[in-house]
PLY file of the C-alpha trace (Angstrom):
ply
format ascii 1.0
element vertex 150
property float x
property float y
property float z
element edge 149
property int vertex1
property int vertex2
end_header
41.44 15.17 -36.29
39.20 16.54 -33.56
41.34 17.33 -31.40
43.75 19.33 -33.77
41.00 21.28 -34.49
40.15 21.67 -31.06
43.88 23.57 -30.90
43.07 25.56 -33.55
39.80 26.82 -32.46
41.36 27.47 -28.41
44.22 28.96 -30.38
42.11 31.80 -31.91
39.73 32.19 -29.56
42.61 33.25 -26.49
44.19 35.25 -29.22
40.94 37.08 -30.40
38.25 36.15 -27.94
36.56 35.41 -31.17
33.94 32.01 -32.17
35.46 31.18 -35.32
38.50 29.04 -36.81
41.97 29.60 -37.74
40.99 31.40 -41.24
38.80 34.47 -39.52
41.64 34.90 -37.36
44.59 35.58 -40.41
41.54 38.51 -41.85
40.78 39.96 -38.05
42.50 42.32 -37.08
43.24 41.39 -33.61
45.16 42.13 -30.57
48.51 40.75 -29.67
48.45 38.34 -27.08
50.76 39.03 -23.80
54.20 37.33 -23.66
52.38 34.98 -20.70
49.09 34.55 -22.97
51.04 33.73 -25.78
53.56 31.09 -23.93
50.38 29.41 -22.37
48.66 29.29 -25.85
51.52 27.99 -27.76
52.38 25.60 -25.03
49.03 24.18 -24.87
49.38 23.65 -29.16
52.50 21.76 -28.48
50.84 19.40 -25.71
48.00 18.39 -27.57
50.16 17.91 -30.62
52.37 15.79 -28.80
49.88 13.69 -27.53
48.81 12.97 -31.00
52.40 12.80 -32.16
52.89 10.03 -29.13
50.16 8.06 -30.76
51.57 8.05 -34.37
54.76 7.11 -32.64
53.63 3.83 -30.72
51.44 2.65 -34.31
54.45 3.35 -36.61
57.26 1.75 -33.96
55.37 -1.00 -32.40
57.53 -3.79 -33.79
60.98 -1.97 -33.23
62.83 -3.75 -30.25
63.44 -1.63 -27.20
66.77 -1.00 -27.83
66.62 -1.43 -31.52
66.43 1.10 -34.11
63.32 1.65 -36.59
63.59 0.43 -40.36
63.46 3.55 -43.31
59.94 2.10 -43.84
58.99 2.20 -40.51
60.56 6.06 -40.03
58.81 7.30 -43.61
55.28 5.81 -42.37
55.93 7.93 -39.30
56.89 11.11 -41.10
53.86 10.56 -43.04
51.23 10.37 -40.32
53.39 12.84 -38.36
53.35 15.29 -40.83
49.96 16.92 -40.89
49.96 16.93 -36.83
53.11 18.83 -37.03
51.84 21.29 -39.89
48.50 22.13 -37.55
50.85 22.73 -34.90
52.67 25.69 -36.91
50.19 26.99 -38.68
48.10 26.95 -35.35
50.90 28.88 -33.46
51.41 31.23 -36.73
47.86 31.82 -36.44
48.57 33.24 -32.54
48.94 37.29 -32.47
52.40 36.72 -30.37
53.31 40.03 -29.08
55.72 42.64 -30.42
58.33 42.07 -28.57
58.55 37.82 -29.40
58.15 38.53 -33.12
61.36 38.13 -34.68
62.05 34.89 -32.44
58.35 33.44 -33.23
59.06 33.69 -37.02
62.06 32.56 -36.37
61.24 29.55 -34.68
58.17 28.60 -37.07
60.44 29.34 -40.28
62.99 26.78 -38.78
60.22 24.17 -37.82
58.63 24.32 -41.65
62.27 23.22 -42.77
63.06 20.92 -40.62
59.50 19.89 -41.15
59.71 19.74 -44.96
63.39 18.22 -44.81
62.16 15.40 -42.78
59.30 14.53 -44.68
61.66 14.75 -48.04
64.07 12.19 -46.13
62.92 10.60 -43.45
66.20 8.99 -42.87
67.01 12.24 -40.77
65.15 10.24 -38.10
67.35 8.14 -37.84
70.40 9.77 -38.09
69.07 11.86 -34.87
66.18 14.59 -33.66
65.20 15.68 -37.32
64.13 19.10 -34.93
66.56 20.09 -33.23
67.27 23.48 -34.58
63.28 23.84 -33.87
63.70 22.61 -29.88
66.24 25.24 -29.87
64.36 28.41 -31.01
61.18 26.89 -28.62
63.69 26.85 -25.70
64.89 30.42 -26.36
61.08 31.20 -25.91
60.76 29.66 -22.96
58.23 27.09 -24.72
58.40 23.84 -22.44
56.10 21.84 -24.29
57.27 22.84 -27.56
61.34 22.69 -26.73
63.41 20.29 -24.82
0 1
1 2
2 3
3 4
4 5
5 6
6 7
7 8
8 9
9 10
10 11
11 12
12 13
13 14
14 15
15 16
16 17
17 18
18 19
19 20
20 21
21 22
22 23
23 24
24 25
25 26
26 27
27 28
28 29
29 30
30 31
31 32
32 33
33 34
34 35
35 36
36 37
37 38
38 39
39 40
40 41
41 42
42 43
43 44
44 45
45 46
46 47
47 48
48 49
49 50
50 51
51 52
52 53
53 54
54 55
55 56
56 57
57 58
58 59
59 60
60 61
61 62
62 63
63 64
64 65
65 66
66 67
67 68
68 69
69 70
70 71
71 72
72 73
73 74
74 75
75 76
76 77
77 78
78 79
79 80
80 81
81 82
82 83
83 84
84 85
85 86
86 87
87 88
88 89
89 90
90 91
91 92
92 93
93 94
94 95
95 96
96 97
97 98
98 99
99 100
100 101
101 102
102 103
103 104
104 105
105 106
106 107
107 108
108 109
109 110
110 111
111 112
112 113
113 114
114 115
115 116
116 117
117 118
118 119
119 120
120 121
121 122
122 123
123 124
124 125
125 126
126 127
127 128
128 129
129 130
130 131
131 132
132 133
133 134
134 135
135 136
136 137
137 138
138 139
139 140
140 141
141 142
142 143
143 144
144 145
145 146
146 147
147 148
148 149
């Protein structure tokens, strides 16, 4: 929990050099980040995310065989804790003042990652079946976001 947080609070802080959370920064009226600003900020999101996500991961698949594949149980108790790590990370990277230029492929990208997001959670057999994100890796690798795409 900390260190989601954490992200949120470095998140607005680059964006608006200011002290506060996430919920000053959607009423301040702040300045846009640069495209290199913005790529570093939302790339650090996605890393500590992931290490989170990689910890969820190894609690809700520790009995599935290496080569084995994970039981609808096993993949809905992952959604489940997975879930609120990935919602911080969007609303932490809508919460980032990307610049004009990245707009359209920022919103984009986070409208995509709430559905896939929200479709996952609503069937976790989509985990399964494959990447449940894979529309999201896409629109993160057309912004050049390594941590966040492929």
């Amino acid at each position: 929990m900390a260190a989601r947080t954490i992200a949120v609070v470095t998140a607005v802080v680059l964006a608006c050099g200011l002290a506060f959370g996430a919920v000053a920064a959607a009423t301040v009226d702040c300045q846009p980040l640069s495209a290199h600003q913005w790529r570093k900020t939302t790339n650090n999101i996605c890393a500590q995310s992931d290490t989170l996500l990689e910890e969820v991961s190894a609690a809700a698949f520790a009995d599935v065989p290496q080569d084995g594949q994970p039981s609808i149980e096993q993949m809905a108790a992952y959604a489940t804790a997975a879930e609120p790590i990935l919602q911080q990370r969007i609303d932490s990277i809508d919460a980032l003042k990307e610049p004009k230029k990245l707009r359209a492929k920022v919103n984009k990208m986070l409208k995509t990652a709430q559905r896939e997001l929200d479709a996952f959670v609503a069937d976790p057999n989509r985990g399964i079946e494959g990447n449940p994100f894979t529309d999201t890796i896409l629109a993160a690798d057309k912004l050049k976001l390594k941590a966040c795409g492929s």
